[in-house]
Legacy VTK file of the C-alpha trace (Angstrom):
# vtk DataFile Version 3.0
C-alpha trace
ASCII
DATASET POLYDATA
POINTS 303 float
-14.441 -7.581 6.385
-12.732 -6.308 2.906
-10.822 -10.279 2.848
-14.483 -11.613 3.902
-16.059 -9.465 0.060
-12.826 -10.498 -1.509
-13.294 -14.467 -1.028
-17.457 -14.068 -1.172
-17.095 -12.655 -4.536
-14.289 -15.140 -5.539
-16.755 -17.923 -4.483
-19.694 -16.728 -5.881
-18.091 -16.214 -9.577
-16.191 -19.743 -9.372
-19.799 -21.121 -8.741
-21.638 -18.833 -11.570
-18.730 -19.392 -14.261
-19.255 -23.903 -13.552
-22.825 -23.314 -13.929
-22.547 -21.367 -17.343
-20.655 -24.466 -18.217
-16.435 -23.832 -17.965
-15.030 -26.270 -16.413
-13.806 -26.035 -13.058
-10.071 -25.584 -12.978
-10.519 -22.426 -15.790
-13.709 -21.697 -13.497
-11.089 -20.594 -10.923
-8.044 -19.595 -13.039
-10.365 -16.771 -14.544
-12.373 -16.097 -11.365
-8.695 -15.597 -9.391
-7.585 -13.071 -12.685
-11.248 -11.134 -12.558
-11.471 -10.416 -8.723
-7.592 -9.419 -8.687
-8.286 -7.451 -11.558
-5.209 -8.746 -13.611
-4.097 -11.978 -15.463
-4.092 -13.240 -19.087
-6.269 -15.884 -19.759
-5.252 -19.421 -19.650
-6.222 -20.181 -23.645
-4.126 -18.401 -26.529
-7.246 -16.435 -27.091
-8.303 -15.990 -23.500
-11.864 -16.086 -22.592
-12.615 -15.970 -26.056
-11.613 -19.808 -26.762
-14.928 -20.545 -24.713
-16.848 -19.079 -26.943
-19.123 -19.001 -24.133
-22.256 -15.812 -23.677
-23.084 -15.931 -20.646
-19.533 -17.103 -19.098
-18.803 -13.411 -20.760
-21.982 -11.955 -18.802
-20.265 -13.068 -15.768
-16.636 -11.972 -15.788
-18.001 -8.900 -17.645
-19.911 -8.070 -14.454
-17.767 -8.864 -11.726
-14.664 -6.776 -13.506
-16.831 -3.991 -13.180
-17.729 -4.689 -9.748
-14.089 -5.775 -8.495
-12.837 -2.692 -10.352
-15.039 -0.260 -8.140
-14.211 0.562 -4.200
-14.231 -2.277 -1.969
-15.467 -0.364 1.063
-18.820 0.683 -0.918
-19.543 -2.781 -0.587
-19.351 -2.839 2.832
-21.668 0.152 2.870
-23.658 -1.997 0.953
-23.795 -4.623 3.788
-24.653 -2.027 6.367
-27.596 -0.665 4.151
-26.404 2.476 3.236
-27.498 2.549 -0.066
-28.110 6.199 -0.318
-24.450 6.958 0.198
-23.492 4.361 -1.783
-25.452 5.710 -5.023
-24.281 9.183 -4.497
-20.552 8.621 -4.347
-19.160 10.724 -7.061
-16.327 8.716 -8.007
-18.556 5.531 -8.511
-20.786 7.595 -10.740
-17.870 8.587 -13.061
-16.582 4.935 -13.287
-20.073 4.178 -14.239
-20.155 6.925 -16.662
-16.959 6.310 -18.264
-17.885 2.663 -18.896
-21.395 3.441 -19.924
-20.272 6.545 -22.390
-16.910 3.973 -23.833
-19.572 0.788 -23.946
-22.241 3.010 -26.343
-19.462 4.488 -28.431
-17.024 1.445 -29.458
-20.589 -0.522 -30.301
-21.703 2.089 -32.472
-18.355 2.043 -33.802
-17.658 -1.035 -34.353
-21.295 -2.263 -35.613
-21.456 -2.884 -39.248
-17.462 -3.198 -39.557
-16.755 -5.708 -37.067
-20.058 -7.051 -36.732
-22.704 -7.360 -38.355
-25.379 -7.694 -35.474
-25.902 -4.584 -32.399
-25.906 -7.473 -29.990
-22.667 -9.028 -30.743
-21.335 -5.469 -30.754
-22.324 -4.957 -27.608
-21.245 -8.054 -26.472
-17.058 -7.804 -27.280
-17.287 -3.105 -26.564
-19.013 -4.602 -23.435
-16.470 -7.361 -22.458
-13.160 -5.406 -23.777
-14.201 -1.999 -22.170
-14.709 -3.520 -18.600
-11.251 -5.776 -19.198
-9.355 -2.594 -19.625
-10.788 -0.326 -17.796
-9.905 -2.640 -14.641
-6.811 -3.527 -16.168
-7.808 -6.670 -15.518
-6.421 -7.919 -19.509
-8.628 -10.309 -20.876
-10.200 -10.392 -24.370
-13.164 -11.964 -25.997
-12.147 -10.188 -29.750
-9.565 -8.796 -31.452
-9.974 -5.077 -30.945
-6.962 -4.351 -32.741
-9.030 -4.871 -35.683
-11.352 -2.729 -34.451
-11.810 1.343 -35.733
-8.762 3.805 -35.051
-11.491 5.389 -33.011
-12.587 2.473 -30.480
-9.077 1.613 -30.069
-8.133 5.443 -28.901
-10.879 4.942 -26.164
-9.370 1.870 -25.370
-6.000 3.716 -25.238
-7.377 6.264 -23.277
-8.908 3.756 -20.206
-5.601 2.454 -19.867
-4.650 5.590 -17.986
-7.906 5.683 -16.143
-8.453 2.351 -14.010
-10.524 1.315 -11.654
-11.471 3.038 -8.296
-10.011 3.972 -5.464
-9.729 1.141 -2.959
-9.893 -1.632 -5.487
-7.913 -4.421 -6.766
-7.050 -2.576 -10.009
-4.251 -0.523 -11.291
-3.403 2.372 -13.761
-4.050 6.438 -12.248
-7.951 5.769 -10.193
-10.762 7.384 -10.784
-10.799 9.623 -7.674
-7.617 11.173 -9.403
-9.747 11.971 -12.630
-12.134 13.182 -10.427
-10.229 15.923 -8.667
-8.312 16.723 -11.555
-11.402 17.574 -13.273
-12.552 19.118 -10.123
-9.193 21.789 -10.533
-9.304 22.182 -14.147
-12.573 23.127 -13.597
-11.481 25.346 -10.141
-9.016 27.254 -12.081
-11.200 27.807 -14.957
-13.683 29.345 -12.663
-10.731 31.331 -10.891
-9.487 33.163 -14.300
-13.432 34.349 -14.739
-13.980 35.578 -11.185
-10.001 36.531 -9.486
-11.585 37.503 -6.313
-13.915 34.479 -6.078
-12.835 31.939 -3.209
-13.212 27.791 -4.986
-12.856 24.799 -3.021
-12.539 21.658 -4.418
-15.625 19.259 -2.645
-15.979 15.135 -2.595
-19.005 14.415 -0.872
-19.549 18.195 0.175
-16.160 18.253 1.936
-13.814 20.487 1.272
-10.814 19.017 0.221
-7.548 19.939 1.601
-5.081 21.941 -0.685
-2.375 19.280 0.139
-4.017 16.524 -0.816
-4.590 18.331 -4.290
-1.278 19.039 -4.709
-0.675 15.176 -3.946
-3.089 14.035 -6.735
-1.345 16.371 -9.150
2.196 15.115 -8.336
1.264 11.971 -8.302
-0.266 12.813 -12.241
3.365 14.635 -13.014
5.150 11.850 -12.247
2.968 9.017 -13.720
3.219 10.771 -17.202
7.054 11.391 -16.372
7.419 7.531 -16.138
5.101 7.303 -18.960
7.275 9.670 -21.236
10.866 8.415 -20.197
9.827 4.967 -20.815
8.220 5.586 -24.222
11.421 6.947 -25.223
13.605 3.784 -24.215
11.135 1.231 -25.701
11.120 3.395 -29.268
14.641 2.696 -29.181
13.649 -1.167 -31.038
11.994 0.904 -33.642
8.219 -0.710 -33.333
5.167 1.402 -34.443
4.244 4.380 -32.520
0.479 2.314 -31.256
2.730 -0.575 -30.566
5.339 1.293 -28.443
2.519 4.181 -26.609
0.208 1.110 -25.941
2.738 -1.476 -24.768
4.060 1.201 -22.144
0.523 2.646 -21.446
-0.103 -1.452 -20.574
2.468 -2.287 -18.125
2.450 0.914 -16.561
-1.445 1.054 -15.542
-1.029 -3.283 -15.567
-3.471 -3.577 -17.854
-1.974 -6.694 -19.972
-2.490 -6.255 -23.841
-2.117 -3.453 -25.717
-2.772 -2.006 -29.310
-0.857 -3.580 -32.666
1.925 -6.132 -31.728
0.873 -6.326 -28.385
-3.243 -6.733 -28.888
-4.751 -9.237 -27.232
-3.781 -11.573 -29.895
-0.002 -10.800 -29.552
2.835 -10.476 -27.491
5.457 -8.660 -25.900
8.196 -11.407 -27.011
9.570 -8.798 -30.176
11.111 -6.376 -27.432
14.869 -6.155 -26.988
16.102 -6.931 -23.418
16.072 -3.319 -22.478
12.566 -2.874 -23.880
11.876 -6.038 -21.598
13.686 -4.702 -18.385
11.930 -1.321 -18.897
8.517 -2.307 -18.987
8.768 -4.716 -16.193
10.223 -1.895 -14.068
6.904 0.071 -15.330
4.632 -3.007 -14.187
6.385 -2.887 -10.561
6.558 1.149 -10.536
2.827 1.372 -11.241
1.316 -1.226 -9.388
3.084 0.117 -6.218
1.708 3.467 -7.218
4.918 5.192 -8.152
6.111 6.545 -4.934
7.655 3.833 -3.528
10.348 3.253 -6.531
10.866 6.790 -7.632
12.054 7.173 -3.671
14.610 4.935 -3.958
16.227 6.839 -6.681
16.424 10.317 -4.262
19.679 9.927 -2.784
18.477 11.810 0.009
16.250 8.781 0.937
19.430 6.747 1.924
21.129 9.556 3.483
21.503 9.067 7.589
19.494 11.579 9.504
19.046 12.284 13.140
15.587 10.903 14.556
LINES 1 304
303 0 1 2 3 4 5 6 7 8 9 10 11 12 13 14 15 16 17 18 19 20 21 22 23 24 25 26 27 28 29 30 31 32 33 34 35 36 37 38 39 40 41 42 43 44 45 46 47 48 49 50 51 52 53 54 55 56 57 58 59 60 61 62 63 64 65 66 67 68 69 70 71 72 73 74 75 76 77 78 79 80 81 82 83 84 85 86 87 88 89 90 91 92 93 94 95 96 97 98 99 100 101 102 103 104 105 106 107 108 109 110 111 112 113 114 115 116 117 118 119 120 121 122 123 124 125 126 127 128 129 130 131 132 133 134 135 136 137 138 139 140 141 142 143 144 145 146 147 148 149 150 151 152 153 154 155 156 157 158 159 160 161 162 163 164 165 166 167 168 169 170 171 172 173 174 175 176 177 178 179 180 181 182 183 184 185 186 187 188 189 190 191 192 193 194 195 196 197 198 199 200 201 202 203 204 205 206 207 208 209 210 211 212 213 214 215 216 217 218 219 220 221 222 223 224 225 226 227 228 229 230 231 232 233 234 235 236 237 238 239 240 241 242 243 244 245 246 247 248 249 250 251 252 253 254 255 256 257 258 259 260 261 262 263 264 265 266 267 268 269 270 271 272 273 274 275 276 277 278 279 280 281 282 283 284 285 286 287 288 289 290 291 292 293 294 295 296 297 298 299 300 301 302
């Protein structure tokens, strides 16, 4: 069923993107780099070369849509739209884009543009990219505002949903780390009180919270030990944060020498080896490689 949405949507955007008049073979090149959430474009200035509104429109809306849970959509196709609408971690992917979308235009209107439309256009088209880590640009946000490019910074270690095509920490982790903060807030007011953490009014286990906050711990332990390698070739600090922040959540560009309008091609082979360790480590959602290292894991043990 989830391969059946997978290909409909891959059709259905191939189709849209001809009509809105790209040809065919970058119809699919960009349709197969949206729905898997990750891919430069195939022009030096990705889907900006088109120049093309409502091509935009498209890949702007089915980032956001391939960047949310695939198995909502299937509730979708059962009719369960009530469910659907109150799933909390939808809401705050939503929210996040919604809040990020009104605040870079504002930003960025008057400075980078002189028209609210064509603001809204590239806050529109670059928030969805990154947010999905799916890495595609329409402008030049490193010329953007210190402050739109923090909130760009900052939805690199967001990502999509849970149950999606794209990368970086989820959403359903933001949620329940919110969910604790807030738990533990609560806790210092009232000792004696009993909190449980809910999703959908269900409790949710202590062990899976402990999980999601590992799993945190050891994303921002990659994060860290890898920022300190790649500042060994001496690049700015946006340039070395972002270009880490990038491969590990797989987003693609970064901020400064690696914006959408650069490259990675300054690093030193270490830099190089580093980050491509980061792009494997994070899209396989940590675990996997940081097992290898536990010697432990390789140790013979009675079944």
């Amino acid at each position: 069923i989830l391969y059946g949405i997978y290909i409909g949507f891959t059709l259905a955007e191939i189709i849209l993107l001809c009509i809105s008049g790209m040809p065919l073979f970058d119809s699919m090149c960009s349709t197969f780099g949206t729905v898997g959430t990750g891919g430069f474009g195939i022009k030096n200035t990705s889907i900006g070369a088109y120049n093309n509104v409502f091509s935009e429109m498209i890949i702007t809306f089915f980032m956001i849509i391939c960047g949310g849970n695939f198995a909502l959509y299937y509730q979708l196709l059962k009719g369960n739209f009530k469910d659907v609408l109150k799933d909390e971690e939808l809401r705050l992917y939503l929210g996040i884009i919604t809040a990020s979308i009104i605040l870079i235009t504002i930003n960025i209107y008057g400075v980078n543009f002189g028209s609210i439309w064509e603001s809204l256009r590239h806050s529109s088209f670059s928030v969805a990219s990154v947010i999905t880590t799916t890495g595609y640009a329409t402008a030049d946000f490193n010329q953007w505002p210190m402050f739109s490019k923090m909130i760009l910074l900052l939805l690199m270690f967001v990502g999509g949903c849970a149950g999606s095509t794209a990368g970086s920490i989820k959403n359903i982790r933001v949620l329940l780390l919110l969910k604790i903060m807030k738990r533990e807030l609560m806790q210092i007011i009232h000792p004696r009180a009993f909190y449980s953490v809910k999703i959908a009014n269900k409790s949710v286990e202590e062990k899976t919270l402990m999980e999601v906050l590992a799993f945190f711990f050891m994303y921002m332990f990659v994060f860290v030990i890898s920022i300190l390698i790649v500042s060994l070739d001496g690049e700015d600090v946006a340039t070395t944060i972002s270009a880490v922040a990038a491969t590990l959540g797989n987003i693609g560009p970064g901020i400064s020498l690696v914006g959408p309008m650069g490259n990675y091609s300054e690093f030193s082979y270490l830099s190089k080896i580093t980050m491509s360790l980061c792009m494997i480590i994070g899209r396989l959602e940590i675990y996997p490689i940081l097992l290898l290292m536990v010697p432990s894991f390789w140790r013979k043990v009675n079944i």
